[in-house]
Every structure is written in C-alpha cells, then in structure tokens.
MIROLUM-790250 format. One record per residue (C-alpha): residue number from 1; residue in one letter; y, x, z. Coordinates in pm, 1 decimal, always signed. Layout:
// residues N
<NUM a <Y X Z>>
...
// end
This chain:
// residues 452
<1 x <-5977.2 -5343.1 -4750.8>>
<2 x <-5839.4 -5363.6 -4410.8>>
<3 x <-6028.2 -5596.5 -4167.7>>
<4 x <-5843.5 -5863.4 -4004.7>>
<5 x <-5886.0 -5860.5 -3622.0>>
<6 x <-5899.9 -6192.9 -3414.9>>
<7 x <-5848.3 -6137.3 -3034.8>>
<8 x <-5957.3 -6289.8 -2797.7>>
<9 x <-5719.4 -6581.7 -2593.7>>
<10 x <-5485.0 -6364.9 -2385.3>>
<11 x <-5549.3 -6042.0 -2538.8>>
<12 x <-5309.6 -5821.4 -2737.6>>
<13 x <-5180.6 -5813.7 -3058.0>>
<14 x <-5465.6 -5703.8 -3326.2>>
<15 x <-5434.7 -5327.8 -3341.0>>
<16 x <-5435.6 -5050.5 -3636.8>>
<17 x <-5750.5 -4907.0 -3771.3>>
<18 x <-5733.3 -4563.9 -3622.5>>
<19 x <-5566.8 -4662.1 -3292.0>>
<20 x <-5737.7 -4481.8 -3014.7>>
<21 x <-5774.5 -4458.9 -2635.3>>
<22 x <-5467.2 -4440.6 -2486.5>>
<23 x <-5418.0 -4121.3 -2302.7>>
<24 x <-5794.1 -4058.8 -2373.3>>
<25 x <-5954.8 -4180.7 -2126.3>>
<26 x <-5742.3 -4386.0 -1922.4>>
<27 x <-5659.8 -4755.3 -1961.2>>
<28 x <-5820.5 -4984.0 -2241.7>>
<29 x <-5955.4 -4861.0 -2578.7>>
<30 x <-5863.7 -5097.3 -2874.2>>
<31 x <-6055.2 -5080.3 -3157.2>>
<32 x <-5997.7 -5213.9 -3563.9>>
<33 x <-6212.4 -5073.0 -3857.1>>
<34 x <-6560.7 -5217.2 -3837.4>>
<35 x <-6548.1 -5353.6 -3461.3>>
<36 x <-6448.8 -5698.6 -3349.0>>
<37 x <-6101.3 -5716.3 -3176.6>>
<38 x <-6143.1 -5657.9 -2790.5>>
<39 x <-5966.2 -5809.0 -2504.1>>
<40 x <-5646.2 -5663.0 -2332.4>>
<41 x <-5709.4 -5449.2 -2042.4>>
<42 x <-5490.4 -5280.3 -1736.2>>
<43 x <-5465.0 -4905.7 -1688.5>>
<44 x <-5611.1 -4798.0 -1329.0>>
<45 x <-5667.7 -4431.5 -1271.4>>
<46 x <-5967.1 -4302.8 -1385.9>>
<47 x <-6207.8 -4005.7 -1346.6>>
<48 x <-6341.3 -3926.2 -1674.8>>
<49 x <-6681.9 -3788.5 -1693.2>>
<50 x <-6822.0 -3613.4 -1991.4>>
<51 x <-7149.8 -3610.0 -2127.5>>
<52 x <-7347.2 -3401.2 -1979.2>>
<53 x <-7100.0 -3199.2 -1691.5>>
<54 x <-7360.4 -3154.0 -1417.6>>
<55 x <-7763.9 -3189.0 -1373.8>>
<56 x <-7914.9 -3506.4 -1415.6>>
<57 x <-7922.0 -3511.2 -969.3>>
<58 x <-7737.9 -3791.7 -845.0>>
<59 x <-7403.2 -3748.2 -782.7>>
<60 x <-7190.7 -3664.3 -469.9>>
<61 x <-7203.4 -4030.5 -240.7>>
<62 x <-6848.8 -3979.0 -132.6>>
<63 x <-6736.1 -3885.0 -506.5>>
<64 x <-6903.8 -4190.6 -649.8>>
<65 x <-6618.8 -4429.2 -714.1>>
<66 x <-6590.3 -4766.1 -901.7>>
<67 x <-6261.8 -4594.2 -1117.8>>
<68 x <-6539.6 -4316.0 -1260.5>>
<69 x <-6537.8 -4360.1 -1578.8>>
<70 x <-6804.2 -4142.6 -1843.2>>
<71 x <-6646.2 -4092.5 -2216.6>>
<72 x <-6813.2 -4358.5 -2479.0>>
<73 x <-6742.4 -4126.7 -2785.5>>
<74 x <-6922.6 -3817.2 -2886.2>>
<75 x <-7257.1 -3692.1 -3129.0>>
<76 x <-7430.7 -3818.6 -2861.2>>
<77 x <-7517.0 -4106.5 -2663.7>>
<78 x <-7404.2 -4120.8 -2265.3>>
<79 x <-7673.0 -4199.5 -2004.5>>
<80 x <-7902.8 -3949.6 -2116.0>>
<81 x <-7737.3 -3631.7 -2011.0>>
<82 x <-7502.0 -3792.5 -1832.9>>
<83 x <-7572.6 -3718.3 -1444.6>>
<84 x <-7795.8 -4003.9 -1280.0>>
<85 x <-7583.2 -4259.3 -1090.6>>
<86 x <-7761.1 -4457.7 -805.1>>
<87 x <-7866.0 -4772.9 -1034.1>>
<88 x <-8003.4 -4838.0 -1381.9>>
<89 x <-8263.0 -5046.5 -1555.8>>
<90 x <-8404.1 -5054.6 -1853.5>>
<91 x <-8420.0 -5433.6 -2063.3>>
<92 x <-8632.1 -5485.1 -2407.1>>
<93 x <-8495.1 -5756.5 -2642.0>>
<94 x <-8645.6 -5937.0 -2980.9>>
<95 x <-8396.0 -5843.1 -3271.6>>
<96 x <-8304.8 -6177.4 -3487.1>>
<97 x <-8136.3 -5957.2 -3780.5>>
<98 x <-8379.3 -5977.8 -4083.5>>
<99 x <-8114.2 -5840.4 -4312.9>>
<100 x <-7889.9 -5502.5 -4339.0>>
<101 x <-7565.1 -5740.6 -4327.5>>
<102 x <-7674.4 -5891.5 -4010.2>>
<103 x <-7848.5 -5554.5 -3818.4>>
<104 x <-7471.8 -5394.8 -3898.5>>
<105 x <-7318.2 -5764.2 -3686.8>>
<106 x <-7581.9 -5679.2 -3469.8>>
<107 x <-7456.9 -5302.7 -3367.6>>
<108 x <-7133.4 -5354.0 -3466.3>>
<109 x <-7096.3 -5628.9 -3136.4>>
<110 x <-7325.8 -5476.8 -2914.1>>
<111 x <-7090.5 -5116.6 -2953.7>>
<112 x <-6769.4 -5347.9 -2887.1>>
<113 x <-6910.7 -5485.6 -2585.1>>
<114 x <-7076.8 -5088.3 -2402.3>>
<115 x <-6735.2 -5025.3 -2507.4>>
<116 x <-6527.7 -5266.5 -2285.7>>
<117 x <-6792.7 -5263.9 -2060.8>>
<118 x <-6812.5 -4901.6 -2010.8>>
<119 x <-6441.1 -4859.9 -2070.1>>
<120 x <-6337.9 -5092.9 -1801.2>>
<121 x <-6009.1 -5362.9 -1888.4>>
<122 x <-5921.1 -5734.0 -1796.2>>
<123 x <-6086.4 -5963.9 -1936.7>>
<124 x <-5929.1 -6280.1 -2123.6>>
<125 x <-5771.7 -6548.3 -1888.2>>
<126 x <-5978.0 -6873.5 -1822.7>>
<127 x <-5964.3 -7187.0 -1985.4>>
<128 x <-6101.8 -7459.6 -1725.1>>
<129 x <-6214.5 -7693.1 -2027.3>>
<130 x <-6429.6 -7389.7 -2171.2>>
<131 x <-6747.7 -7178.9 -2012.9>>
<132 x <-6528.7 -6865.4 -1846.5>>
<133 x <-6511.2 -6562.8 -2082.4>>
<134 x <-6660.9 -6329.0 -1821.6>>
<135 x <-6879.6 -6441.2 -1501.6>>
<136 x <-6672.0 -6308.3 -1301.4>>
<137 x <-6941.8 -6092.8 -1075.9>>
<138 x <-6717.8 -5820.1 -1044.4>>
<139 x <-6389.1 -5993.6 -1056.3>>
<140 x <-6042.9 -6039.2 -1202.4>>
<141 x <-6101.6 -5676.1 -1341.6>>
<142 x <-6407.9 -5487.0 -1481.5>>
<143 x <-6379.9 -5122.8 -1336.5>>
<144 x <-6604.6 -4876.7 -1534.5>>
<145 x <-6812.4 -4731.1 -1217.0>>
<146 x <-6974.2 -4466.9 -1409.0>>
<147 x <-7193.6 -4729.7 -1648.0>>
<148 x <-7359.3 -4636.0 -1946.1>>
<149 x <-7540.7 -4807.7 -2186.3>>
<150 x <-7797.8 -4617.9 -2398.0>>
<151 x <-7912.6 -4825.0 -2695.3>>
<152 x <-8231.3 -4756.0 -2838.3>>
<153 x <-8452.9 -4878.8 -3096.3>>
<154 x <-8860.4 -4942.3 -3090.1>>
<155 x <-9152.3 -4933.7 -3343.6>>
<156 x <-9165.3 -5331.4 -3412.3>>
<157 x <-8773.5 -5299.9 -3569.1>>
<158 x <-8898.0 -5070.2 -3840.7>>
<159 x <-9228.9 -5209.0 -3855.1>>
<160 x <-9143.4 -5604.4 -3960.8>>
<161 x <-8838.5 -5513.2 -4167.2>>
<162 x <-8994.8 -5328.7 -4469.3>>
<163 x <-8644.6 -5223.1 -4584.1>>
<164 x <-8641.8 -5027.8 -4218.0>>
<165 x <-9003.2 -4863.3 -4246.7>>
<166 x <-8915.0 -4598.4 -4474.0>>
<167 x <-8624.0 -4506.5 -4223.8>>
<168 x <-8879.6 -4522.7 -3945.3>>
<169 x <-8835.5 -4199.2 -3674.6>>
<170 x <-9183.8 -3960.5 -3763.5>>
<171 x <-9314.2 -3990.1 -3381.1>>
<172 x <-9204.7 -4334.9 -3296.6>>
<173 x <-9514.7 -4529.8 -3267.8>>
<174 x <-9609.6 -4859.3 -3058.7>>
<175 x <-9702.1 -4737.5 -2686.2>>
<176 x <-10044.0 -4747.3 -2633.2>>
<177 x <-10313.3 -4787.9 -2352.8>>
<178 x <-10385.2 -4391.8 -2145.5>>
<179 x <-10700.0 -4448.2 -1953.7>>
<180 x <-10541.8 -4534.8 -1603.9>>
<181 x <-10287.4 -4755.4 -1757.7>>
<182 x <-10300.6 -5116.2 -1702.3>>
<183 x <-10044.6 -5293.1 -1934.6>>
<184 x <-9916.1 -5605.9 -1902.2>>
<185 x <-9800.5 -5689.6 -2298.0>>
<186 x <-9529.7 -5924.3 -2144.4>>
<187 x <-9343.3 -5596.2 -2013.7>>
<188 x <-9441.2 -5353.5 -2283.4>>
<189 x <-9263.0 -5263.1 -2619.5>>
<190 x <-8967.2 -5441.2 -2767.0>>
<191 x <-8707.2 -5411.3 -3120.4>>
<192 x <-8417.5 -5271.1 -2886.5>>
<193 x <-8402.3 -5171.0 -2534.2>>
<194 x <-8076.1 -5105.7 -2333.6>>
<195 x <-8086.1 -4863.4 -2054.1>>
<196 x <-7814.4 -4908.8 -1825.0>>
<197 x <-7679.5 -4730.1 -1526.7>>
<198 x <-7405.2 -4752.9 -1283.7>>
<199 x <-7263.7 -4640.1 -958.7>>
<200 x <-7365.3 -4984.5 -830.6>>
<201 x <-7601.4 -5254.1 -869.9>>
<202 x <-7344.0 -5582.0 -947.8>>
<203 x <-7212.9 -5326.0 -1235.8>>
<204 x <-7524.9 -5307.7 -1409.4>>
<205 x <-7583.2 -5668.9 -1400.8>>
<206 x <-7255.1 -5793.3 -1459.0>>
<207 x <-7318.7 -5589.8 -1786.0>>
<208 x <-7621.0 -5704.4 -1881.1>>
<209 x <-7491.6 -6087.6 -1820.0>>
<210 x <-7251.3 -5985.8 -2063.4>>
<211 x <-7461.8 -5893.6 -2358.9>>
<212 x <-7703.0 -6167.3 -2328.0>>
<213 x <-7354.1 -6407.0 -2328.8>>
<214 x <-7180.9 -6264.6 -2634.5>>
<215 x <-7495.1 -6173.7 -2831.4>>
<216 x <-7751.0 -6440.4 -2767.6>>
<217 x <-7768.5 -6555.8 -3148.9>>
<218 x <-7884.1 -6148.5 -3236.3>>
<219 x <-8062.2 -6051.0 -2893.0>>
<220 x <-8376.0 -6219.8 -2709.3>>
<221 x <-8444.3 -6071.2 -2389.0>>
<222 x <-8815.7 -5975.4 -2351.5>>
<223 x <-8831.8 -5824.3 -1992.0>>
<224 x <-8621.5 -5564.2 -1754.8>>
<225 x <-8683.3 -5348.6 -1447.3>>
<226 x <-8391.9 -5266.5 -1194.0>>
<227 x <-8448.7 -4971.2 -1018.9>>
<228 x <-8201.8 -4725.0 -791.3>>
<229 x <-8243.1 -4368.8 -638.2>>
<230 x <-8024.7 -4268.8 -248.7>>
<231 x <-7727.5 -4024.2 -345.0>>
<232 x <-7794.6 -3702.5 -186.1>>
<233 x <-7525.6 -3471.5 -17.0>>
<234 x <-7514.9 -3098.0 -140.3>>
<235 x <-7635.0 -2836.3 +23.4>>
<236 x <-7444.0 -2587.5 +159.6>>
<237 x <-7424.5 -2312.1 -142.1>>
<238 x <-7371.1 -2642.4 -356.3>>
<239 x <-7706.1 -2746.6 -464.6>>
<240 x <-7832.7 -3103.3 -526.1>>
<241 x <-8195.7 -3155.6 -387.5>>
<242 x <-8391.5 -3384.0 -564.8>>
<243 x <-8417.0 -3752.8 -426.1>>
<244 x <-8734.9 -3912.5 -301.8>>
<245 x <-8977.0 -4122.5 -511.6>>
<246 x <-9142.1 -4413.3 -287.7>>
<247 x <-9434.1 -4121.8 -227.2>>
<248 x <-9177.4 -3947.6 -20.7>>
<249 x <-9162.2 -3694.2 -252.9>>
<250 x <-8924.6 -3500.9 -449.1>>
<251 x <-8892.8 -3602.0 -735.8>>
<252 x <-8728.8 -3423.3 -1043.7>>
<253 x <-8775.0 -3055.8 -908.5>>
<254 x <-8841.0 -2882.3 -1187.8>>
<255 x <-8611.1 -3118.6 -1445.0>>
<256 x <-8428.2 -2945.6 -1710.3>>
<257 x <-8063.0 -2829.7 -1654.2>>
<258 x <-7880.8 -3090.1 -1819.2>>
<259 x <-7568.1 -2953.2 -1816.2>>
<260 x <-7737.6 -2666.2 -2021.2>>
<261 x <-7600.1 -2768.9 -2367.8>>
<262 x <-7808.3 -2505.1 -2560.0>>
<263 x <-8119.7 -2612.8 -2398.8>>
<264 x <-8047.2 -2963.8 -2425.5>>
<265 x <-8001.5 -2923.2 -2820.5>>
<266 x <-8388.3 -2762.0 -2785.7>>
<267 x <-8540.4 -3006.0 -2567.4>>
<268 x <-8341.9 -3353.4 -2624.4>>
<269 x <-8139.0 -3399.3 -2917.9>>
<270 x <-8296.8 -3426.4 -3278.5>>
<271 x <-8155.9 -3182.1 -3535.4>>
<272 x <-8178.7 -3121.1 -3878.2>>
<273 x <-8510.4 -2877.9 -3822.8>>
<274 x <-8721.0 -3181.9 -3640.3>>
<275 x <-8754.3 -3313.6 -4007.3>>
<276 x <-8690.9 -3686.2 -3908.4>>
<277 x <-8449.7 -3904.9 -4144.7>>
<278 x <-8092.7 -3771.4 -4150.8>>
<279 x <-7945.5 -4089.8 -4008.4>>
<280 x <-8175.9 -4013.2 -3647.3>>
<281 x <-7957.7 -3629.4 -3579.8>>
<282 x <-7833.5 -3680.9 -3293.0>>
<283 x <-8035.7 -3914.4 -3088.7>>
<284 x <-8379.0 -3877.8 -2864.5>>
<285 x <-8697.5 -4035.9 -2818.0>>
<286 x <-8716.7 -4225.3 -2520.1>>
<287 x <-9062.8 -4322.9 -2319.9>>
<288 x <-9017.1 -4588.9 -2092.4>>
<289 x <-9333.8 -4628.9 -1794.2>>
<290 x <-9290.9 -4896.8 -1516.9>>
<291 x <-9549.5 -4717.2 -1293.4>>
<292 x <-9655.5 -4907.1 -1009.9>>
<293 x <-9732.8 -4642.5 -631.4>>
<294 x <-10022.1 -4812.6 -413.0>>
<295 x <-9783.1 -4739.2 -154.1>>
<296 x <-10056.0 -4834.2 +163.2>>
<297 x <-10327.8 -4696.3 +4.5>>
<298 x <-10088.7 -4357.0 +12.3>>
<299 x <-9959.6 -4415.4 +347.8>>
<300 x <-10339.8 -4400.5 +495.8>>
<301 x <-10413.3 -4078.6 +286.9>>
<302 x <-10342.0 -3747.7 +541.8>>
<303 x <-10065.3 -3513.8 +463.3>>
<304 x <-10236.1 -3248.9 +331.1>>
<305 x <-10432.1 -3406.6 +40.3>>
<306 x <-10118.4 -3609.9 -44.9>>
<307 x <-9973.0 -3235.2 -76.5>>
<308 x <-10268.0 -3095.9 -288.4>>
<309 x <-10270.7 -3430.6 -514.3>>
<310 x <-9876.1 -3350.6 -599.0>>
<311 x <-9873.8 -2950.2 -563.6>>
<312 x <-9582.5 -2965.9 -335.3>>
<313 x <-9509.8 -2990.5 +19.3>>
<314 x <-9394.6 -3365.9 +85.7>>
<315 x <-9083.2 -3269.7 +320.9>>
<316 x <-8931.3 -2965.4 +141.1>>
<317 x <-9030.6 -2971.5 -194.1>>
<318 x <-9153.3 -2653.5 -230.7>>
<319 x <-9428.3 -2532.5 -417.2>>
<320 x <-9776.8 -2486.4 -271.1>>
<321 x <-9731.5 -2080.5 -308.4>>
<322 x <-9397.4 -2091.9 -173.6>>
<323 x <-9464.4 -2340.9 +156.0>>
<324 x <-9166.6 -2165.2 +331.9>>
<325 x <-8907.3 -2177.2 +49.8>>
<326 x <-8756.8 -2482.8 -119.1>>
<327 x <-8779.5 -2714.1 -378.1>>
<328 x <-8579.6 -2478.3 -605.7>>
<329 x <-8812.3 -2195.0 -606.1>>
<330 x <-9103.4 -2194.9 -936.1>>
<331 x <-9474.3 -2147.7 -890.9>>
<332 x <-9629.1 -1852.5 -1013.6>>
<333 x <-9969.2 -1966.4 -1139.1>>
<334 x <-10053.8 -1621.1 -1304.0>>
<335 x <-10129.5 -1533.0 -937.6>>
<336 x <-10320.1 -1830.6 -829.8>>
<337 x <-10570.2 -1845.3 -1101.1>>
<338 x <-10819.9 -2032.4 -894.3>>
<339 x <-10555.5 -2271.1 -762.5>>
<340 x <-10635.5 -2141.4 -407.2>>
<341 x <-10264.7 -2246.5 -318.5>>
<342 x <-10236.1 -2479.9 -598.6>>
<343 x <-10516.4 -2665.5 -721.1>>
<344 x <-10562.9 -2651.7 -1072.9>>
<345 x <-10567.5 -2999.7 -1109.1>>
<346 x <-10223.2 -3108.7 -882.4>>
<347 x <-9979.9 -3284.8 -1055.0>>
<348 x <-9725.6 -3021.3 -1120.4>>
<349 x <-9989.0 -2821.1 -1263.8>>
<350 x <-10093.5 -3041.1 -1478.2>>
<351 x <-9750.4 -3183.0 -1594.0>>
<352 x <-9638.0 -2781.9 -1686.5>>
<353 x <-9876.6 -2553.0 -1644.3>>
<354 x <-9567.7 -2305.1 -1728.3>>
<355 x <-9721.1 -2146.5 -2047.2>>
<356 x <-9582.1 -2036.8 -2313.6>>
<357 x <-9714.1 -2303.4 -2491.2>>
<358 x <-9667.7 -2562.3 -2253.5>>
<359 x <-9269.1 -2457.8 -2305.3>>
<360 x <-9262.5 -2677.9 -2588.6>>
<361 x <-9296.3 -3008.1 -2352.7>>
<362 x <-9091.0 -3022.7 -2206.6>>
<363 x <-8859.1 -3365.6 -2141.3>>
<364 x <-8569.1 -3432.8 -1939.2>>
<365 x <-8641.8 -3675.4 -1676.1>>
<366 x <-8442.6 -3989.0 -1536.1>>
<367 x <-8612.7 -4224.3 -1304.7>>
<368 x <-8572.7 -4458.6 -1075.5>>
<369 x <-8741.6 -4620.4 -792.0>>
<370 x <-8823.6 -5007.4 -795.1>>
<371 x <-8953.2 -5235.3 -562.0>>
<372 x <-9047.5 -5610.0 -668.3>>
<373 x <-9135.4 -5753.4 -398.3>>
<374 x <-9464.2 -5901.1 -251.4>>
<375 x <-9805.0 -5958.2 -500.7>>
<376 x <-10039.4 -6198.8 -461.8>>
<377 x <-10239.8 -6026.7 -246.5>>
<378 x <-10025.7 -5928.9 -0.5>>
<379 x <-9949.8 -5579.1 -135.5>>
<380 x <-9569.6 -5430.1 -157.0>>
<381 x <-9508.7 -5440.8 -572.8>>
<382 x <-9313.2 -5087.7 -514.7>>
<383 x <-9352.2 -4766.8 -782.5>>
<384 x <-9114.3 -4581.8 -996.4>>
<385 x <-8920.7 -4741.1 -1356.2>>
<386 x <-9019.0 -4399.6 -1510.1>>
<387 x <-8755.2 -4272.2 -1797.2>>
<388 x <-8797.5 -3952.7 -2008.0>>
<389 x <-8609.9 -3826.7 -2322.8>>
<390 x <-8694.5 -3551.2 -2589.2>>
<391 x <-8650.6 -3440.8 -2928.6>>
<392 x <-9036.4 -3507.6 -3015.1>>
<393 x <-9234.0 -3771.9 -2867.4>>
<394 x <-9571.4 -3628.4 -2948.2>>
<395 x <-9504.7 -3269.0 -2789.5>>
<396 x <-9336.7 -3415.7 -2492.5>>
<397 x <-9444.5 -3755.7 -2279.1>>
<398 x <-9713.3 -3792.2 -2517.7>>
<399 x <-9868.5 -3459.5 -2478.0>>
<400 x <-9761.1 -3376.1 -2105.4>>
<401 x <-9987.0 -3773.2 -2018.8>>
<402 x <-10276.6 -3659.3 -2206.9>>
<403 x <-10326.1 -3343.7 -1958.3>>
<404 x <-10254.5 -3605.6 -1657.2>>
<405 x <-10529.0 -3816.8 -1751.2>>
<406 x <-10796.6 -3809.9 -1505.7>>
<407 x <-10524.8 -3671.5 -1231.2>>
<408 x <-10626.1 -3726.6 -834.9>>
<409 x <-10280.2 -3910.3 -815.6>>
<410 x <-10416.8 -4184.2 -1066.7>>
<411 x <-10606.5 -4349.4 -728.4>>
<412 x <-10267.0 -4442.2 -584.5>>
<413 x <-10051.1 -4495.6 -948.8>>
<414 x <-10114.3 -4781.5 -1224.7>>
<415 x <-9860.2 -4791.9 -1517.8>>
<416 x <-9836.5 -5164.8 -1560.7>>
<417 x <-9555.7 -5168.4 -1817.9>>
<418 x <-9296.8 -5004.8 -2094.1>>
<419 x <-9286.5 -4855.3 -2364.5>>
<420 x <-9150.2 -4621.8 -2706.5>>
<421 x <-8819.5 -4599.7 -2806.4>>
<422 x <-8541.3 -4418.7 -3038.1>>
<423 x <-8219.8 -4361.2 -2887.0>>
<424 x <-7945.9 -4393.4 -3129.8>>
<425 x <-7717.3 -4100.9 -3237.9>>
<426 x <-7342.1 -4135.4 -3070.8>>
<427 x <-7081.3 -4291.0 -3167.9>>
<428 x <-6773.2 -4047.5 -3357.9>>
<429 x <-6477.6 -4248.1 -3286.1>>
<430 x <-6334.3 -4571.9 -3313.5>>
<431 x <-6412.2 -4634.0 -3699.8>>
<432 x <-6781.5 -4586.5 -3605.7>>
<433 x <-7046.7 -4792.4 -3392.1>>
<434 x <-7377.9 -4769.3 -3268.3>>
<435 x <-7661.2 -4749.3 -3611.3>>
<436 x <-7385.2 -4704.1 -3831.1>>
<437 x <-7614.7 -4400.3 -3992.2>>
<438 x <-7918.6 -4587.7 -4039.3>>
<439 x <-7733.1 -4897.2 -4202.2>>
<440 x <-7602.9 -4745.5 -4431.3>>
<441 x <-7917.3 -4587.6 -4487.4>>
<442 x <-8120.1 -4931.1 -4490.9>>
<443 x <-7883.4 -5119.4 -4765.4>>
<444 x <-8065.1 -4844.7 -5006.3>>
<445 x <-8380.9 -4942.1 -4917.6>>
<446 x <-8332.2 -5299.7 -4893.4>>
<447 x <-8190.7 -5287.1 -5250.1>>
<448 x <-8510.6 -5120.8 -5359.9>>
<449 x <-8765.5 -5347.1 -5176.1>>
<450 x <-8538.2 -5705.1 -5266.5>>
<451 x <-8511.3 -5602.1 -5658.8>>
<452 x <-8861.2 -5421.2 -5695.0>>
// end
C-alpha cells in the first residue's frame, strides 16, 4: 500500500514512490516509499562528488566550494572514503526506540534529514506565530558544501534491546580502558554516533542543529567534538602532502589510498567472507579516540627526540632512513634491524611494522585536530578527535593500540574520550534508508523474543 506523503508548509506537491534526483545530482531529491515527505528546494549548480574519487587528503582550498555536493546513494556510506573536507565532528546520542516499529521511525527520519541536509534545497517558508522550520545559520538556502553524515551504531543499541543482540556486529564491543588512556565516561560510548563533515564549520553545525530539532523525541545527545584540519595546496607533480597534527607533524603519511576501490573492499568494507550478520555487508567499524597532545610539555622537548618518538622528521615527513626524501617515500625496516635510523620503538614502527602480518591492520584514517580551550590549570585543552575505519575491529585499531602501549609518545598524549562503533551499510536509492537491513532483520527476532 502506497504511503501517503505530508509536506511540509511551502513545499511541493507529495511526489511518486520511485521519483528520483532530478538530473542526478543537481537540484532537490524528493523522496516517497518509506521516507517522510521533504521540503521543496531550488536547483543551484553543483559539483557532484562520488564516494571515494581521490585520497582521504584534504581537498584543493581554491576547489572547495559551498555548491560541492558528495552523492547520498550508493552500497556504501559517504564520509568514510569520501576525501576529508576541512571540518567534521563526531556526536554520540541515547536511542529512545525500544521497539522494531519505532528504530525503523528512527532511521527512516534521520535518512530524510542527511538527505536534505547533504542534498542542499530551501527550506519551508516561516510562520512568525511558529518556532522557524530551520535556524537559519546558513540562510535562506542550505547549500550542500561537501557534508556528509556517517551514521553509525554502538555496543549499548544491541546490548539493551535483546531483539538486537542476536544481530549484534562479531567485533563490536564497548571501548575499553588501554593503559595510558584516561576516560572520561561522560565522552565515551553511545547507541548512535553521527560523524559529520563539511567544507566549513557553520555547515556542520547548522546540521547537527537540525537533527537534534526534528528528532529530539528518538535522539539524546550524549557529547560531541568539533575538530578541523588546514587545506593543503598540491605539489607540483600533483601530490597532496599530509596536513599537520598540533605536534607539527604529518599526519596521515602512510594512510591507505582511498580512492583504491579494491583495497578499500580489503581493508574497509565488510563482505560476505568477514562472517558478520548479512544485514552489516557493506558498512565498517568505526573507533572513535578524542586524544588529548600535552602540547607545552612537547614544545620544551628538542627536535630530535620529538623525531625519534614519531620516526619521522617533523618538517618533511620523511622517514628516519630517508631524512632527505619526503613524506611519500616507505621505510625499509629489513635494513634497520636495530632501529639505528629508526628506533624500534617510534611510533610508525610500532603502528606498522610493515610485515606481512602486520598487512592485515591496517585502517583507513580520518582525523582531525581540536582545540577546547583553556583547563583548569592553565594548560591549552588541544589534541587530535582521532577517527579510523576497517572491516574488523579486532585486527585493526584494536590490534595496531595494543603494540602502542607503552610508546615514548604516551608522555605527551592522554586519550580522554570516544569510543566503538558500526557504520551502517549505504543507502540503494530512494525506496531505501539508513538500517533498513537490520530492521528487517530485528522484526524476526523481536517476534521470537516477545512470543517465546
């Protein structure tokens, strides 16, 4: 039975089920089937960006534009190999939904909203007698500025909903204490967590505003860190350095070529052969770390031992065996066994010792830099919102922080916050939204568990 579709006041006509961008990719999607009826929108030009078109590097500062715009549709979620625009953050919310019928509201609304959001359109005229529709932070019209918003789920969701547990990823646990980390539970863990990144900073707040308006019955916001990273210029032959971390290092070096699709589907995306439920093909675990730098304590350390602590040379990026070269070029550790160039136990050398076994940890890598303010004690509250996805939690973050323990850098780094997550699978067109997999999967279970 065909849904019927109540706009909101201003907006179009309700639209057919299977109506679809117009032009693909330019001007508003509309959306019937499952989703809620969106507001009217104005066609500007656009720059469409797919997935995963370039490394995860920040893009091109002249090239960044409010008008870019990165496709919502697709087996996979955006803003994971999607390249890294200058601002995201990552917020944790408390899920309300204790039932199938009210998790589908639940992802059903929050996919209608990264859809206009994301999209870009107008939205619906004011009414003076009623709060506005929109706040307004970006103005008469929302322009897409290359956001994304990557939904994702964490252990508590499955955990408290026993029709969920069975459904539970097999590596999504509750993110617990490593021996340098000191957690602060009010900034740790969560049922949902949105990571969201734009071109600019109003973009991903004006979003963010906008979920906690039109969802605040489902969602409970828990905690978020802002963070942002400086746009770098290419090089010459066209190559993106890495940006600085608030170190002054380099930082991403040695990240996986996300614009490698066949290494992607090794590294990120969950297949059938990772043996997780079939609903979770498609999507990624995600480790969140809010990882705070003892920035003075670093600024008094001399050059040299801040190089040896990180295995690279602070103003090119190069490796400790290649002090001449760039950041591009890969230690060889087969001939530096003693770690006479780089010690055995410098950061990069820890984090991938480049073994064959070691291959298998590998993560892609999205961070950003935050800074807080002022603490109590007069220190800056500066460090990095630390983002990572792979196709198996255990073998990647998991595995890769276990070697770091005990690293030189812990004297100068304290993880204070963050936590586990499950990226959802994409979304296949407009008939679909976010979950839709794992519903229908749950409405077995929670048959089984309400009637047994």
């Amino acid at each position: 039975m065909k849904k019927t579709i109540t706009p909101h006041p201003g907006a179009v006509a309700p639209v057919q089920r299977r109506q679809v961008l117009q032009g693909m990719g330019f001007g508003c999607l509309a959306i019937g089937g499952p989703l809620l009826g969106l507001p009217a929108c104005s066609s500007v030009p656009q720059h469409a960006t797919p997935h995963g078109s370039s490394a995860t590097n920040a893009p091109v500062a002249d090239a960044a534009s409010v008008h870019d715009r990165v496709a919502f549709f697709g087996p996979h979620q955006a803003g994971i190999t999607t390249p890294r625009p200058a601002n995201g953050m990552v917020a944790s919310f408390a899920v309300l939904a204790e039932t199938p019928d009210a998790l589908e509201r639940l992802f059903q609304r929050l996919t209608e909203r990264c859809i206009f959001l994301t999209q870009g359109g107008t939205p619906p005229p004011y009414d003076p007698r009623l709060p506005p529709a929109d706040s307004g932070l970006l103005g008469p019209q929302v322009l897409p500025d290359a956001l994304t918003i990557t939904v994702s789920l964490g252990s508590s969701l499955f955990d408290d909903r026993p029709w969920l547990a069975p459904l539970k990823p097999r590596h999504l646990v509750r993110m617990t204490r490593f021996p340098n980390d000191a957690l602060d539970a009010a900034l740790c863990h969560g049922d949902l967590s949105l990571q969201i990144c734009a071109n600019t900073q109003d973009t991903t707040i004006h979003a963010l505003r906008d979920i906690l308006k039109n969802l605040a019955d489902q969602l409970v916001l828990r905690w978020k860190q802002e963070g942002n990273v400086p746009l770098i210029q290419p090089l010459p032959d066209g190559r993106v350095e890495s940006a600085r971390n608030f170190l002054g290092f380099r930082d991403g070096s040695a990240n996986p070529d996300a614009g490698d699709a066949a290494l992607m589907d090794r590294i990120v995306w969950v297949g059938p052969g990772h043996a997780e439920p079939g609903w979770a093909d498609g999507g990624s675990y995600q480790a969140v770390r809010i990882i705070r730098n003892f920035v003075e304590r670093w600024d008094r350390t001399p050059l040299r031992e801040q190089e040896q602590i990180m295995g690279r040379t602070k103003m090119s990026g190069a490796p400790l065996d290649q002090a001449h070269a760039s950041e591009f070029e890969l230690p060889d550790y087969v001939k530096d066994p003693a770690g006479e160039a780089t010690p055995p136990d410098a950061h990069i050398r820890l984090a991938n010792p480049r073994t064959g076994e070691s291959d298998a940890n590998l993560m892609l890598r999205r961070p950003f830099n935050y800074s807080n303010g002022v603490t109590k004690n007069g220190q800056l509250d500066q460090g990095l919102l630390f983002i990572c996805y792979q196709a198996d939690l255990e073998q990647g973050f998991i595995t890769v922080q276990r070697r770091l323990d005990g690293e030189p850098l812990e004297e100068y780094i304290k993880p204070v916050g963050g936590g586990y997550f499950y990226a959802l699978p994409g979304v296949s067109g407009p008939d679909d939204y976010l979950g839709s997999g794992l519903i229908a999967a749950a409405r077995a279970t929670f048959s089984s568990t309400t009637t047994g």
